[in-house]
C-alpha positions as CSV (number, residue, x, y, z in Angstrom):
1,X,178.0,105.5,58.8
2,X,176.9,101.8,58.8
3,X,173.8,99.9,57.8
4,X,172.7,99.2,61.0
5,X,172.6,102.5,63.1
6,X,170.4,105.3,62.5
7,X,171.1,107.5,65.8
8,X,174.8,108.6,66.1
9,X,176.4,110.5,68.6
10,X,179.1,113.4,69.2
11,X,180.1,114.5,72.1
12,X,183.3,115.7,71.3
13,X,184.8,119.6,72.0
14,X,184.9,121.9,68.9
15,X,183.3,121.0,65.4
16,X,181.5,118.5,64.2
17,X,182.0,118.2,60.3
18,X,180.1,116.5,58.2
19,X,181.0,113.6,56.4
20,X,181.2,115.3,52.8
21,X,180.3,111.7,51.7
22,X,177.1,111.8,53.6
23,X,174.3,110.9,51.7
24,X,171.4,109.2,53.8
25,X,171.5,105.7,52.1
26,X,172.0,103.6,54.4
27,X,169.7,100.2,53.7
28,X,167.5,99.8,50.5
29,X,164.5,100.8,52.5
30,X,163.7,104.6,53.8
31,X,166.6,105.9,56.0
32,X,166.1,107.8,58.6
33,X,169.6,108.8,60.2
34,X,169.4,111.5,63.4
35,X,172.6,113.2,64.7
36,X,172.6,114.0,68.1
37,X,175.9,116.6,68.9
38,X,177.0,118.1,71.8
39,X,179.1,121.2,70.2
40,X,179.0,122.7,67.5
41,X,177.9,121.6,63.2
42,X,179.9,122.3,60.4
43,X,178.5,121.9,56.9
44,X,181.0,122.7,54.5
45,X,179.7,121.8,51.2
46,X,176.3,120.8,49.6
47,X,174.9,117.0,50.0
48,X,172.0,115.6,49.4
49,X,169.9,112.7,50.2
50,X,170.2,109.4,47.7
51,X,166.6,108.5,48.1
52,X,163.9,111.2,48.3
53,X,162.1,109.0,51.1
54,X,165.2,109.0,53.7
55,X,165.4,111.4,56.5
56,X,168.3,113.4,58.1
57,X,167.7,115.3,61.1
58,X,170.5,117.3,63.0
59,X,169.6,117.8,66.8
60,X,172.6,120.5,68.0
61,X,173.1,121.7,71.8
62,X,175.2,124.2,70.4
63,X,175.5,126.4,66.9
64,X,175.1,125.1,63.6
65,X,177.2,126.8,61.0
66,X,176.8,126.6,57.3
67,X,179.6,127.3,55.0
68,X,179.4,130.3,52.2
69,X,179.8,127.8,49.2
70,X,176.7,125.8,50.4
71,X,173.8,126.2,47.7
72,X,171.2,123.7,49.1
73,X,170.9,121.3,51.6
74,X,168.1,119.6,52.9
75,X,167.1,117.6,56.5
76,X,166.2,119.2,60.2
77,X,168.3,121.5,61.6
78,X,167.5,121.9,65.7
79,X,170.0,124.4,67.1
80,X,170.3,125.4,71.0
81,X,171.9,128.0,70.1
82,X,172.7,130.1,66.1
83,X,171.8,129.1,63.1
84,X,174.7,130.9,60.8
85,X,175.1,130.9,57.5
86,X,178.4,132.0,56.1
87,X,179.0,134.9,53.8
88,X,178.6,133.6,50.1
89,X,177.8,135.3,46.7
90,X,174.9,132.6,45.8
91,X,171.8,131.8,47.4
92,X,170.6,128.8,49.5
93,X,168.2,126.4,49.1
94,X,166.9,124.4,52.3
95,X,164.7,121.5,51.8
96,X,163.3,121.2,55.3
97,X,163.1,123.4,58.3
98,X,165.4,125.4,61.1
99,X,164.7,125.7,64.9
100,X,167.0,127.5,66.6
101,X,167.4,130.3,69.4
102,X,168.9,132.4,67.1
103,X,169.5,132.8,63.2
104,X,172.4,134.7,61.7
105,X,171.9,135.3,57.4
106,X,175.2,136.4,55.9
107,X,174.7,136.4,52.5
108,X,175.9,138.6,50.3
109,X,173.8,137.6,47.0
110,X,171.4,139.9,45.6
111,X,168.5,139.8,43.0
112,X,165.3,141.5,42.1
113,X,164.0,138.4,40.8
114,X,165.9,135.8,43.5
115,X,165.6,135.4,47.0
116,X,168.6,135.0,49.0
117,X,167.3,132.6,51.0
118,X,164.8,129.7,50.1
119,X,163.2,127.5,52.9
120,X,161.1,124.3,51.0
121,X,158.5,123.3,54.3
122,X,159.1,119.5,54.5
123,X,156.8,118.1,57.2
124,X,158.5,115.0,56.9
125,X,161.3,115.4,58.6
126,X,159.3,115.7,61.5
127,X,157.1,113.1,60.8
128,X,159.8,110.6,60.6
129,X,161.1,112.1,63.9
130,X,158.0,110.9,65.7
131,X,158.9,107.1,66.3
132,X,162.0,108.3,68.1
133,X,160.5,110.6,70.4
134,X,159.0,108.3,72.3
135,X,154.8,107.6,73.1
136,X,153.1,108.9,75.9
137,X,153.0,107.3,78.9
138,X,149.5,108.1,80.0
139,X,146.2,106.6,78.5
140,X,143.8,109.0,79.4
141,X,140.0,106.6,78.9
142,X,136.4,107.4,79.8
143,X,134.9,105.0,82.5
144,X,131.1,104.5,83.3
145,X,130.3,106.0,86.9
């Protein structure tokens, strides 16, 4: 990770690991870091952000796996394929949303009081998206006949 980027790209065969470093600070000011992988996500421990006002959104064509031992994580997960998360006797936390084709829950934690899985919606993940997208091309205006 470096100061100036904020898009990085994988194009590599197999896994893509996260950096268990990886904390979204990149600059003083908001971060907003976007992975873009062709293959497949590995998260293999818990991170989280150093700034509550950065962004990290993961943008997958392929599956995104999540390892047992992961307890929270937050960002934008956007999968072409599975969402999995690994077998694991605690539950998860995600602060921030999941598209994907398909989802695969393999958690083994139970509790009457406890859900399993807990999804925080975090609209600004997407929000913070938007610059990069792109703007419309077309200007649609009235015009006086």
């Amino acid at each position: 990770m470096d100061t100036v980027n904020s898009i990085y790209s994988y194009s590599g065969l197999g896994y893509y690991v996260l950096d268990t470093t990886f904390d979204g600070n990149r600059t003083p000011n908001k971060d907003v870091t976007i992975f873009l992988i062709s293959g497949s996500l590995e998260i293999t421990q818990n991170f989280t952000l150093a700034d509550p006002q950065d962004t990290a959104v993961f943008i997958v064509n392929g599956n995104i796996y999540i390892d047992g031992e992961v307890t929270r994580i937050p960002g934008l997960y956007i999968s072409s394929q599975t969402f999995s998360i690994a077998e694991g006797d605690q539950p998860i936390i995600f602060d921030g949303m999941v598209y994907a084709k398909n989802i695969n829950f393999q958690r083994k934690y139970y509790s009457f009081t406890n859900p399993a899985y807990t999804f925080i919606y975090q609209p600004k993940y997407v929000i913070d998206l938007l610059p990069y997208l792109g703007r419309p091309q077309v200007n649609w205006q009235e015009v006086s006949p």
